[in-house]
C-alpha positions as CSV (number, residue, x, y, z in Angstrom):
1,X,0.0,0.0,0.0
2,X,1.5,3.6,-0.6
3,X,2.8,4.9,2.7
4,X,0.3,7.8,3.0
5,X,-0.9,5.6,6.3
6,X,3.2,5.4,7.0
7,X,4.1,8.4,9.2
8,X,7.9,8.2,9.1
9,X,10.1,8.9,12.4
10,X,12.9,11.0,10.6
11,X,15.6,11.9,13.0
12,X,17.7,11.3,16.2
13,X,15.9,12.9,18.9
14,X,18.8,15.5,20.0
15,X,21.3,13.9,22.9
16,X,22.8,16.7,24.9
17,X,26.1,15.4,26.3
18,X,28.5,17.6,28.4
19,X,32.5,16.7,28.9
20,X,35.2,15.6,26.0
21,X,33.1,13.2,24.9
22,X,30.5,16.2,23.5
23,X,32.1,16.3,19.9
24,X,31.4,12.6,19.4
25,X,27.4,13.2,20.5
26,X,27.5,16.1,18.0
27,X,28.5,14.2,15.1
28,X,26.2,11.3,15.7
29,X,23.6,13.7,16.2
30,X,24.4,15.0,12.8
31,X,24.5,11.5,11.4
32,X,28.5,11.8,10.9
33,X,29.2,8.7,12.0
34,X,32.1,7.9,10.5
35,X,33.7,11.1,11.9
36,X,32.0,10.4,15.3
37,X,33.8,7.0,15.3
38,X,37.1,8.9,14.3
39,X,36.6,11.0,17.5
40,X,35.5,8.0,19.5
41,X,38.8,6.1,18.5
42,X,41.5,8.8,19.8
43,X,39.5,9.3,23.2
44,X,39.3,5.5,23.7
45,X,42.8,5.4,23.1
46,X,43.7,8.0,25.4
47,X,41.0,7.5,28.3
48,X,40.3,4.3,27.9
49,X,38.4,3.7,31.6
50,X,36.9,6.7,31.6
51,X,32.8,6.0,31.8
52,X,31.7,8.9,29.8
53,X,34.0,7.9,26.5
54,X,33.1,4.1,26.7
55,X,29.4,5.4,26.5
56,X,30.1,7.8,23.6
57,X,32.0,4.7,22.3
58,X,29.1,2.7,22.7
59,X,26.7,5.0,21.2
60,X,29.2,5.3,17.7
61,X,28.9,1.4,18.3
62,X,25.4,1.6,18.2
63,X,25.1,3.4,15.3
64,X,27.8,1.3,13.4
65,X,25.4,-2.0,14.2
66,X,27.8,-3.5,16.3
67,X,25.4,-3.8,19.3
68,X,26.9,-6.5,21.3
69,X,30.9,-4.1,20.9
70,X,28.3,-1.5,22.2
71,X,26.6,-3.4,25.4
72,X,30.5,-4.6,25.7
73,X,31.5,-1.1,26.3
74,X,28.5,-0.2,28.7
75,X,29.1,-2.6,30.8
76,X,32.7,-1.4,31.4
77,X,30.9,1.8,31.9
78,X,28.8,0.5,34.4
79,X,31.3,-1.4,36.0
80,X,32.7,1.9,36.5
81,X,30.7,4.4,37.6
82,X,28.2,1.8,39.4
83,X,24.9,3.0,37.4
84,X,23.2,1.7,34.2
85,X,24.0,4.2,31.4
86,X,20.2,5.6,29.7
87,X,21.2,4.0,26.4
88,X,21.2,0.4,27.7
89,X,17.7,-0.5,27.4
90,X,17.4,0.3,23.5
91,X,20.9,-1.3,23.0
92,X,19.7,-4.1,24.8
93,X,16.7,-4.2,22.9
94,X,17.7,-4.1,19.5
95,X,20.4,-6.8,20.1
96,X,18.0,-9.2,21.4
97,X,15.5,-8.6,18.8
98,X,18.7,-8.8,16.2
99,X,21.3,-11.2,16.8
100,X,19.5,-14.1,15.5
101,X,18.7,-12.7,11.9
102,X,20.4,-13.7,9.1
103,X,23.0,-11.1,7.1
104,X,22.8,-10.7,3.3
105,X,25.9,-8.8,1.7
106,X,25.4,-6.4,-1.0
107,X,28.1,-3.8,-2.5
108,X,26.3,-0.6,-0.5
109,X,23.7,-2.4,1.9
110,X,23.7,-5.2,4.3
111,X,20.2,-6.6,4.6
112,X,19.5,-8.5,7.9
113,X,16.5,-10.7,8.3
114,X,14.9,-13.1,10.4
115,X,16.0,-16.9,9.5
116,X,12.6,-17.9,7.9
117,X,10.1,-17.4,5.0
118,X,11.5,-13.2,6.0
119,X,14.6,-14.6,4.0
120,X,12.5,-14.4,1.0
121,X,13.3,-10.8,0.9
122,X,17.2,-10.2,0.9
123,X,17.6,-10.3,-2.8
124,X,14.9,-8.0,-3.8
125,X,15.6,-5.1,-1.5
126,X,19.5,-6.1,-2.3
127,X,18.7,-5.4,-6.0
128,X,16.3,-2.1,-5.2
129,X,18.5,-0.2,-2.6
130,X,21.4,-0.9,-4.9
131,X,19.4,0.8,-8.0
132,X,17.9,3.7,-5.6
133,X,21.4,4.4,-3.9
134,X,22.7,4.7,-7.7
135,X,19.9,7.3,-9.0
136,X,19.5,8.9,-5.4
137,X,23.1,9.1,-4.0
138,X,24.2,11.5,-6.7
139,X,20.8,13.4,-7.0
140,X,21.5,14.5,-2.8
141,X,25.2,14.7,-3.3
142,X,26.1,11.6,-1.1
143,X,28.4,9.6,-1.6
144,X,28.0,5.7,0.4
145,X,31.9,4.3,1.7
146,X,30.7,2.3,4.5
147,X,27.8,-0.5,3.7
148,X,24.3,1.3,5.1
149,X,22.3,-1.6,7.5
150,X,19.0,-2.9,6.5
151,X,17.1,-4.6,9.7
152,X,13.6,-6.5,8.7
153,X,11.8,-7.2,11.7
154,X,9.4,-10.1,12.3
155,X,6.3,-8.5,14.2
156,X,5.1,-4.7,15.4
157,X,6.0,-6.2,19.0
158,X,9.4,-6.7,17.6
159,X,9.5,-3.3,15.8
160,X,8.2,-1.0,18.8
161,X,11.3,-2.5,21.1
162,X,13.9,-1.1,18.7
163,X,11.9,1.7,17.5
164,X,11.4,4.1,20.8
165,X,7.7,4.2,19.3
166,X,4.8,2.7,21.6
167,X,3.0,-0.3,19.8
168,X,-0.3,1.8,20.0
169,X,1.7,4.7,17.9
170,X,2.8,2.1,15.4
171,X,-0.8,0.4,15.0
172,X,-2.6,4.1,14.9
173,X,-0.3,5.7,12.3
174,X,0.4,2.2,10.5
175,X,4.5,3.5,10.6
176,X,6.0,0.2,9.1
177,X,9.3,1.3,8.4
178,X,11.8,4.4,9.7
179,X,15.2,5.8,9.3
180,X,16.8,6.6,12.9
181,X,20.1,5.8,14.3
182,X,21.9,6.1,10.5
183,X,19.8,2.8,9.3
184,X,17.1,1.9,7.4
185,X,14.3,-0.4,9.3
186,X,11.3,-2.0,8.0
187,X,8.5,-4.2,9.3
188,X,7.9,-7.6,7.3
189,X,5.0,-7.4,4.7
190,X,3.9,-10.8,6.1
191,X,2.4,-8.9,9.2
192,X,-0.1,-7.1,6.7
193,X,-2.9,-8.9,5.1
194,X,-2.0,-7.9,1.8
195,X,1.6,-6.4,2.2
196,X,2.4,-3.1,1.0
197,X,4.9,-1.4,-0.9
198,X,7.9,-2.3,0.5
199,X,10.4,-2.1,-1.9
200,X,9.3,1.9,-2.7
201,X,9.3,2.2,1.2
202,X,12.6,0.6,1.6
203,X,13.8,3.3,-1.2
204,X,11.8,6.2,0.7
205,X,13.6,5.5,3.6
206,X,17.1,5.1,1.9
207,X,16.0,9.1,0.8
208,X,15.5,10.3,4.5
209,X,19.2,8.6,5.5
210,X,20.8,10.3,2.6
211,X,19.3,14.2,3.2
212,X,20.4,13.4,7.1
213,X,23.7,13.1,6.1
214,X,23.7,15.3,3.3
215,X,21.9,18.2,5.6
216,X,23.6,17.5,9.0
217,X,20.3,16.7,10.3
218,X,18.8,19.8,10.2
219,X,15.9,19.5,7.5
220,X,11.5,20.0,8.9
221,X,9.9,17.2,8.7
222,X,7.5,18.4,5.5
223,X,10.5,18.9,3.2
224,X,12.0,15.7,4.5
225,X,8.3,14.0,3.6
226,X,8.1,15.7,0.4
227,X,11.4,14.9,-0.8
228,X,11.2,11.3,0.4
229,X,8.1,11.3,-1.2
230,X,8.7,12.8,-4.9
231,X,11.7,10.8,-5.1
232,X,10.7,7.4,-3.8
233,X,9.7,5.7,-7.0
234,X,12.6,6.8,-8.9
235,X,14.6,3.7,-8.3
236,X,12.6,1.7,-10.9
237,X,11.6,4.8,-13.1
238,X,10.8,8.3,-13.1
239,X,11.5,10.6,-10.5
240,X,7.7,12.5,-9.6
241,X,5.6,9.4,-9.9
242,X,1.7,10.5,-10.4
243,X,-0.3,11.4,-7.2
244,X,-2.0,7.9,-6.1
245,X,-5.7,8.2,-7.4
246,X,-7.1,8.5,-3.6
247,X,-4.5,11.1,-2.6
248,X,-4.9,13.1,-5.7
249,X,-8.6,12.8,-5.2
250,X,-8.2,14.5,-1.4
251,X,-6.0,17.3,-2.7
252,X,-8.3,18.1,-5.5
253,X,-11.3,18.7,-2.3
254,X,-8.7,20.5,0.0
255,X,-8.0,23.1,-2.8
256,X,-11.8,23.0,-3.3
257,X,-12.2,23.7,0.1
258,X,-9.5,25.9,1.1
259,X,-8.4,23.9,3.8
260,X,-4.5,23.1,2.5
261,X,-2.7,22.2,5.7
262,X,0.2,24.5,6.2
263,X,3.9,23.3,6.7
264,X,4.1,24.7,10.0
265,X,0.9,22.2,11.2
266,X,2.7,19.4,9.8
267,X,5.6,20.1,12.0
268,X,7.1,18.2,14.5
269,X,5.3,15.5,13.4
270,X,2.9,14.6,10.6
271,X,1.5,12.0,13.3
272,X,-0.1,14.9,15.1
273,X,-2.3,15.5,12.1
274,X,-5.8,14.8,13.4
275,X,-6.9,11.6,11.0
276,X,-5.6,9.5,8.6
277,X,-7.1,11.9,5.6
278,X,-5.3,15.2,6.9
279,X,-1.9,12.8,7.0
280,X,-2.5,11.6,3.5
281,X,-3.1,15.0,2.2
282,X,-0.2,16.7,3.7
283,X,1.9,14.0,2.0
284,X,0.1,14.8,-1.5
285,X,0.8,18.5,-0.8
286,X,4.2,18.1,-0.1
287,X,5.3,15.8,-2.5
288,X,3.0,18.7,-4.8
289,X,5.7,21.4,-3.0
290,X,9.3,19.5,-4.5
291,X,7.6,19.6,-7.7
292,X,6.8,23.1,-8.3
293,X,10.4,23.8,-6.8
294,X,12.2,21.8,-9.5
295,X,9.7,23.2,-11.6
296,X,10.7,26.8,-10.7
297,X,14.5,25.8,-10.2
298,X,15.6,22.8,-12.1
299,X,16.8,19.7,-10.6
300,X,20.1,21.8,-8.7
301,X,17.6,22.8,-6.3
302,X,17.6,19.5,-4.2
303,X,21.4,20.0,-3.1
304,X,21.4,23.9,-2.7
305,X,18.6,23.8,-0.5
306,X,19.8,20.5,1.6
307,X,23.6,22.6,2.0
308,X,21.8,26.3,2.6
309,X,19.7,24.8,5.6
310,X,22.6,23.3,6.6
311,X,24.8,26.2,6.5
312,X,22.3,28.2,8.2
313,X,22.0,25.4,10.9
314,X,18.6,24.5,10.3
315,X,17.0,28.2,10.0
316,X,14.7,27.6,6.8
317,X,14.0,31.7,5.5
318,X,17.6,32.4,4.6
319,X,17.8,29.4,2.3
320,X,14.5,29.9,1.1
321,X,15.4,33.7,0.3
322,X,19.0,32.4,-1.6
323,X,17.1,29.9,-3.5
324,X,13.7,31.0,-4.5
325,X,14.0,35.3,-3.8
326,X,11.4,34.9,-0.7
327,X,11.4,33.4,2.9
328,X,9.4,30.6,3.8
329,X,5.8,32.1,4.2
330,X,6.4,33.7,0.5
331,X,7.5,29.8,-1.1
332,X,4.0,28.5,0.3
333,X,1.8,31.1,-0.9
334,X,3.4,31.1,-4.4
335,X,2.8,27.1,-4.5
336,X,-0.9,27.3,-3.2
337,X,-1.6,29.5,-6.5
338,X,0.4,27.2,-8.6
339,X,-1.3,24.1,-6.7
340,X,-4.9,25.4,-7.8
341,X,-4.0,25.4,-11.2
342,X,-2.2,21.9,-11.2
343,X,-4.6,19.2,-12.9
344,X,-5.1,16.5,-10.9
345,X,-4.7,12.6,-11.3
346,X,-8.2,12.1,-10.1
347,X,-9.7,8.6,-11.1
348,X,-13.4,8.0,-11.0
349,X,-13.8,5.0,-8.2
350,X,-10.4,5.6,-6.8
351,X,-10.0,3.5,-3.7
352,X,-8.7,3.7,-0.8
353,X,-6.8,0.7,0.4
354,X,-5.8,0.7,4.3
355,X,-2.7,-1.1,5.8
356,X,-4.3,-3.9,7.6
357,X,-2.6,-5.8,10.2
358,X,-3.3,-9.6,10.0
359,X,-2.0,-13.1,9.2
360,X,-0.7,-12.7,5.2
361,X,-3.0,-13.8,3.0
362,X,-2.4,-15.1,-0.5
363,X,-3.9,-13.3,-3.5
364,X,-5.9,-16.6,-5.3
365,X,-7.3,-17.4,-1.5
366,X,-7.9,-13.3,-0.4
367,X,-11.3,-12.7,-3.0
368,X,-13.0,-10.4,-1.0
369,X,-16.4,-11.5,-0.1
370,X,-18.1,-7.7,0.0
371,X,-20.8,-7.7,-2.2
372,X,-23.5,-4.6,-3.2
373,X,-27.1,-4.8,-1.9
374,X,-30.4,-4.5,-3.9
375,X,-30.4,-5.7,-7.4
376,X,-26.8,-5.9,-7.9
377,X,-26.1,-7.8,-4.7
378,X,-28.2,-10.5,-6.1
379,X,-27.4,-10.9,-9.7
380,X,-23.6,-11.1,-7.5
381,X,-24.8,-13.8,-5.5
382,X,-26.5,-15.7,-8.2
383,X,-22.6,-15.4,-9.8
384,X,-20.9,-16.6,-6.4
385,X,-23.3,-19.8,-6.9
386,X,-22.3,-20.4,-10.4
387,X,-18.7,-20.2,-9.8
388,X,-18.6,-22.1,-7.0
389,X,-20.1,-25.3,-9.5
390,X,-17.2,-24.2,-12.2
391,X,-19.8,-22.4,-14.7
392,X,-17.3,-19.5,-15.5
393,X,-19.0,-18.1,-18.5
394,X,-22.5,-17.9,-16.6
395,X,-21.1,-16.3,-13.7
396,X,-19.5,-14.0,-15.7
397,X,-22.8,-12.7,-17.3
398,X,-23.9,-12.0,-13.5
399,X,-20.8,-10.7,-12.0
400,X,-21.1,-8.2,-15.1
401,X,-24.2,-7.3,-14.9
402,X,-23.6,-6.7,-11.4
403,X,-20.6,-4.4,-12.0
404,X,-22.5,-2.6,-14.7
405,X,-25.4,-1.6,-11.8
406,X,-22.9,-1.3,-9.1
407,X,-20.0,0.2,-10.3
408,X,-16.4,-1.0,-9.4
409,X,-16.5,-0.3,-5.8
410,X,-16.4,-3.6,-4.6
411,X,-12.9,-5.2,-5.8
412,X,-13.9,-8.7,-4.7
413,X,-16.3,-8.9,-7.0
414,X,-14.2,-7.1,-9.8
415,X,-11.6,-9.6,-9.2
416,X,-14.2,-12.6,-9.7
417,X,-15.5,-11.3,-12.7
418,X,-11.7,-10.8,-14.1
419,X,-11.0,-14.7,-13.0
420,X,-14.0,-16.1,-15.1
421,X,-13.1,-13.7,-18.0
422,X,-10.1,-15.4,-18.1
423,X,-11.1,-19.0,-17.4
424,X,-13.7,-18.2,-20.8
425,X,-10.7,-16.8,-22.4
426,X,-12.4,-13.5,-22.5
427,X,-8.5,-12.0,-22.5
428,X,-9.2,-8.6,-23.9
429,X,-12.4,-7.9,-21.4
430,X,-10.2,-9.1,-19.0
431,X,-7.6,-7.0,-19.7
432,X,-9.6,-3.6,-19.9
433,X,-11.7,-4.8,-16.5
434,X,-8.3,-5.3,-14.7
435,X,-6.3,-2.0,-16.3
436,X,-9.2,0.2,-14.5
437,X,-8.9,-1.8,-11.2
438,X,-5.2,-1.2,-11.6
439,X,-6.2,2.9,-12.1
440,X,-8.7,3.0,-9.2
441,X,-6.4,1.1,-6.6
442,X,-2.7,0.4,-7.6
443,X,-1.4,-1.3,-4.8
444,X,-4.0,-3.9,-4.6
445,X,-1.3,-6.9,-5.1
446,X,-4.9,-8.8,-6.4
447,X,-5.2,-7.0,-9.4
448,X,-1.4,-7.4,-10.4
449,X,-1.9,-11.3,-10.0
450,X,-4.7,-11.8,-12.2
451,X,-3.1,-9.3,-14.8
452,X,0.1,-11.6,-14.2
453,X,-2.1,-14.9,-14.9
454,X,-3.7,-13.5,-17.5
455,X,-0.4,-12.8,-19.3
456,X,0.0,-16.3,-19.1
457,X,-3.0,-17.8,-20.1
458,X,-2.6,-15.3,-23.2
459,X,1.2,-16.0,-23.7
460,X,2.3,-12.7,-23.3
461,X,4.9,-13.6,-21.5
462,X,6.7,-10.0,-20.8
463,X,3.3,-8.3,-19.9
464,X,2.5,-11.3,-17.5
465,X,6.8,-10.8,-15.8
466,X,5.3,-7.1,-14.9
467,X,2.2,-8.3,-13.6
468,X,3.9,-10.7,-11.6
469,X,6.6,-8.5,-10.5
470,X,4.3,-5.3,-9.6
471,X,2.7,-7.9,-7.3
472,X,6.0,-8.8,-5.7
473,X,6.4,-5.6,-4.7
474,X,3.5,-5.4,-2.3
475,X,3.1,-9.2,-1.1
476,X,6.4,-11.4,-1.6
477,X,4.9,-14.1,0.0
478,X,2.6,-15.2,-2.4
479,X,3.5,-18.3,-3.9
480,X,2.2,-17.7,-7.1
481,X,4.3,-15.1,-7.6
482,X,7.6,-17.0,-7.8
483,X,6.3,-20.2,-9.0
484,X,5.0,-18.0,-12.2
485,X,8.0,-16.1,-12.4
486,X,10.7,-18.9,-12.0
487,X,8.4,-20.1,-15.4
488,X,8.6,-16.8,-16.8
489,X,12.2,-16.6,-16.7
490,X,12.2,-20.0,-18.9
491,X,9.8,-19.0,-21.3
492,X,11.8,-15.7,-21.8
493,X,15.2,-17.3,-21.7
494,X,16.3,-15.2,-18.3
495,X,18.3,-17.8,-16.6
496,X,18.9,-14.9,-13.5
497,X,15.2,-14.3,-13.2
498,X,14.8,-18.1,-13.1
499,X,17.7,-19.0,-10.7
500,X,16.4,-15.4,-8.0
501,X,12.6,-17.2,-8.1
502,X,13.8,-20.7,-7.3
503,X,15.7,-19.4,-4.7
504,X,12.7,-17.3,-3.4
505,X,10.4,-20.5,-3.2
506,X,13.0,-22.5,-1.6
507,X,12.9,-19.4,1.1
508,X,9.7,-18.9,1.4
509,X,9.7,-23.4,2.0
510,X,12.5,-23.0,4.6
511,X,14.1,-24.9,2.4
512,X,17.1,-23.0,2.0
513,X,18.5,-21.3,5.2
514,X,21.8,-18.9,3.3
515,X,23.4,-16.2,4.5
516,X,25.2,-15.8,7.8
517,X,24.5,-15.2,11.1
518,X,26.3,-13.0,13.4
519,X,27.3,-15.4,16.0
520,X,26.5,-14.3,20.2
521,X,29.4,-15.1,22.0
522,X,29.7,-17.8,24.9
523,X,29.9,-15.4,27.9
524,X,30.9,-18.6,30.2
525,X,34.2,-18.1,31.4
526,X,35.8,-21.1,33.4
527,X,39.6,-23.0,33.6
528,X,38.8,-24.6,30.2
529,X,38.5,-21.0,28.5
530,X,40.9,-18.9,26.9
531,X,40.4,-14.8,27.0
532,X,41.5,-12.3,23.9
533,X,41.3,-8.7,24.5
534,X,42.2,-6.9,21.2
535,X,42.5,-2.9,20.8
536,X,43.5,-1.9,17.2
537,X,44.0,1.7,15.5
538,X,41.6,2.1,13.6
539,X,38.9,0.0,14.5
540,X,38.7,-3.1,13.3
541,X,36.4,-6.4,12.3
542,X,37.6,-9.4,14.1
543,X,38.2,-12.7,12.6
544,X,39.0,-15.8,14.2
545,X,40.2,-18.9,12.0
546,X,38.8,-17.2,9.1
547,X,35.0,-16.8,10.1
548,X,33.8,-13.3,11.2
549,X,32.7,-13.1,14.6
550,X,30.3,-10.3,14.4
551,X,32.6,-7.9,16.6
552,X,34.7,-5.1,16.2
553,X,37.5,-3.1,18.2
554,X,37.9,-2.8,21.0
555,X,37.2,-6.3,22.0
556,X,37.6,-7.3,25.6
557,X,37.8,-10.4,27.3
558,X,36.2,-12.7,24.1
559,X,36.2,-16.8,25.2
560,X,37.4,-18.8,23.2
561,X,38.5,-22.5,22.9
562,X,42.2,-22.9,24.1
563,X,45.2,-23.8,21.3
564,X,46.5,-22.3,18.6
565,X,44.1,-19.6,16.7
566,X,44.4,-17.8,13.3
567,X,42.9,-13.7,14.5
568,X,42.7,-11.1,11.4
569,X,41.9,-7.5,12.1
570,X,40.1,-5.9,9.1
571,X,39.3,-2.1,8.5
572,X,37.5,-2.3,4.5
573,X,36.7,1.5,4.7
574,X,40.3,1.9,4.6
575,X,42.0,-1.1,3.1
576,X,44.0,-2.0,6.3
577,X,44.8,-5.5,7.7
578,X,46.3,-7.3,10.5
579,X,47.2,-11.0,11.0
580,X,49.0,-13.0,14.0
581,X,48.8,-16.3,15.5
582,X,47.9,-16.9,19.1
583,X,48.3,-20.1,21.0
584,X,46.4,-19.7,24.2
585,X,46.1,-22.2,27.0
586,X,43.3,-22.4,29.2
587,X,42.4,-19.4,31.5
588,X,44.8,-17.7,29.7
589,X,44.2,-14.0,28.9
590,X,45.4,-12.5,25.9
591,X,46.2,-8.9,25.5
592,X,47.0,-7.2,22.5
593,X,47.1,-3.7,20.9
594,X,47.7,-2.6,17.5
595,X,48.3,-0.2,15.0
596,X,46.8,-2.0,11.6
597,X,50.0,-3.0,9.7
598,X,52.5,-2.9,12.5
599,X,51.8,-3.9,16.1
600,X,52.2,-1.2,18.8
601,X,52.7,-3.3,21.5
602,X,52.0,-7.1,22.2
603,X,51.7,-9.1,25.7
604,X,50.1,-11.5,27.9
605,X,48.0,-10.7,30.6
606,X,48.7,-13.6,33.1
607,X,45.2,-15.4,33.8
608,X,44.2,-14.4,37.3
């Protein structure tokens, strides 16, 4: 479903820290995190027991994903200065929920899953982030060194621990995915009925990470919205997709109306909006706003704007005034007089489809039973009885003459009609019937899977792959989807489409479990363990006998199996390595700090 239900937490609350350690909560607050870390490092190296820098430590831990080197680090804290630091609980949290999912390597991204039928979506939002970070990174002026994190979370239970939303926020403003803590995190389609638009989403937030950084953090949230917004799509076409029927239809009777909701009402939060309409209007407005700017300005706009805010620390009227010759208040009454002269994408029927919340449903088993009363509702009935005995071409003539009293407001019985059209073969009624379901409600995965069988039955094999994938992109749980394209990638002679759908059935069967998971380490410590502790400049990733670990330095008193051990320090970012040998014997603690390429200094710690 398009996210106009999706209210999107879009920054860092502000941390206010005081001490030497201030610079590094500045930077993170300013998504910077690979300066943060840089700051982090040198304090760490100089104060290492000092409370306050293993916390800011921690917290560029945190936002690095490397929760267990960040709960590591507040526990020395802790042990310190005999209190719990305030960004336990949510480290806590999001290791728990995390450290059993399943890590999927891309160039840019690292997708992390739950180990399960959730596996089924690694490759796809793999393949979209990858496009989206190639046409959005240059368009904001960002440019990605470090892989950005993907989490995929299993439940809303699941996504209100790591989320600092309540689970009643989440379930009232249907917010399925956010951006926060220099990540991108989405809920599983499987806890909707009918999914939604995930992979757009998934690219919408990939927008909100990259105007963070680009912006230091300092962008409202209705020019965050509306750029997320305008953009979203642009990974698969387009940039400034059409207004969704149903949104375009709520602007057209706002402007009718006169009740536009300003930018400041939409500020701090478009949650506060007072119903689900006011939220999806303000997103059609905004997303209205980017275009007349690149209208007015030309596609330059987006990164003069993103660095004047910045420059003027988040104070909106000088940049506004630089750009566009007027401060803020002047922008939004020029674009209310270009907004009422705008056509709109209004489609007769339009529909609005909510995010539902419920076990996921499969498209041939989810035929909606709604039917129209009166005469309609019994010329549909009389169709319901014919198709349940297999008489497609009689049920047809009902279920149309139905629709033709009733109008297309009932997709259920749209969708019926379509599947006895054609089961008679009826392909080009078919095909007109399913095109205007397809206009009235997009992202109604339905529609897309009777367009996609359609293509089959018909043998047009490359209309039927679109179907199919459109479908995909709201509900990738749906069998039918990757059984038909797995055959659609023979009968169009794409052995990489076949080969991604085989391995999405075998996922979505459990049958095929790849990936790797970031191992938790054995915290038991007794005479038949050995101890590393391992400080490194720069940080590092830690490998031991060739397998990654899922830890980073600093690393302190890590069990391990006594004898004779392979350990490789790796910094990517900058190309760095370290190898060395260790033979430990039990209860033995190892201590060792280096500089990557040469060590700095090298000793035993006696076991105690």
């Amino acid at each position: 479903m398009k996210p106009f239900l999706i209210m999107i937490t879009l920054s860092l609350p502000s941390v206010s820290f005081g001490g030497v350690e201030n610079r590094v909560h500045q930077l993170l607050n300013q998504w910077r995190t690979a300066e943060a870390a840089k700051e982090a490092e040198a304090l760490l190296a100089t104060m290492p027991d000092l409370p306050a820098i293993q916390e800011a430590a921690a917290r560029v831990k945190f936002f690095q994903g490397r929760y267990e080197d960040a709960l590591d680090l507040l526990r020395r804290a802790r042990a310190a200065a005999k209190r719990d630091s305030p960004l336990l609980p949510l480290i806590q949290a999001t290791y728990e929920e995390t450290r059993d999912h399943v890590a999927y390597a891309g160039k840019h991204f690292t997708v992390h899953v739950p180990p399960g039928p959730d596996q089924v979506l690694a490759d796809y939002l793999i393949e979209a982030l990858e496009e989206a970070l190639a046409r959005h990174g240059p368009r904001f002026g960002v440019t990605v060194k470090e892989p950005i994190r993907v989490e995929v979370y299993p439940s809303l239970e699941s996504f209100a621990r790591i989320s600092t939303l309540s689970l009643e926020a989440i379930k009232t403003s249907g917010t399925i995915a956010l951006c926060k803590f220099d990540r991108l995190m989405l809920v599983t389609p499987r806890v909707t009925l009918r999914g939604y638009d995930w992979l757009d989403t998934a690219s919408h937030e990939l927008i909100h990470l990259l105007i963070s950084r680009r912006s230091h953090n300092t962008v409202p949230v209705w020019l965050h919205e509306g750029l997320a917004k305008y953009h979203e799509s642009g990974w698969r076409g387009d940039y400034g997709e059409p207004l969704a029927p149903y949104s375009a239809e709520l602007l057209a009777k706002a402007i009718q109306k006169d009740e536009l909701i300003s930018f400041a009402r939409m500020s701090p939060s478009m949650a506060l909006l007072p119903s689900q309409e006011a939220t999806a209007t303000a997103f059609a407005e905004v997303k209205t706003a980017i275009e007349y700017m690149l209208e007015k300005k030309g596609d330059g706009v987006v990164i003069g704007l993103l660095d004047s805010i910045r420059e003027g620390r988040g104070q909106l009227d000088p940049a506004f005034k630089n750009l566009f010759q007027t401060d803020l208040q002047g922008f939004e009454r020029s674009w209310a007089k270009w907004l009422k002269k705008r056509p709109m994408e209004t489609v007769s029927g339009a529909r609005k489809l909510a995010l539902e919340f419920g076990e996921n449903r499969s498209s041939a088993d989810d035929m909606d039973p709604s039917r129209p009363d009166g005469p309609a509702g019994r010329r549909a009935r009389l169709g319901d009885m014919l198709y349940r005995r297999g008489h497609h071409e009689a049920a047809a003539i009902e279920y149309q003459r139905a629709v033709d009293k009733a109008g297309t407001g009932y997709p259920g019985l749209v969708h019926r009609l379509a599947d006895c059209l054609i089961a008679s073969k009826s392909f080009e009624e078919a095909q007109k019937l399913l095109k205007k379901s397809a206009a009235q409600a997009p992202d109604d995965p339905r529609t897309w899977i009777l367009l996609g069988r359609l293509g089959l039955r018909s043998e047009r094999w490359q209309s039927s792959r679109e179907a199919y994938e459109e479908a995909n992109r709201i509900n990738p749980f749906d069998p039918e989807v990757h059984d038909a394209l797995a055959q659609l990638g023979i009968r169009l002679q794409d052995q990489e489409l076949h080969q991604r759908e085989l391995r999405a059935k075998a996922r979505l069967q459990g049958a095929e479990r790849p990936g790797s998971k970031e191992p938790s380490s054995n915290t038991t410590k007794d005479k038949d363990t050995a101890f590393i502790t391992l400080i490194s400049s720069p940080w590092a990733e830690i490998l031991i006998d060739d397998q990654a670990i899922g830890r980073g330095t600093p690393l302190t008193d890590y069990p391990v199996s006594p004898g004779t051990h392979e350990i490789e320090l790796r910094n990517t970012a900058l190309g760095l390595k370290k190898r060395l040998r260790v033979t430990l014997k039990p209860g033995q603690r190892l201590h060792k700090e280096m500089t990557l390429g040469r060590e700095k200094d090298d000793h035993d710690k006696p076991a105690k």
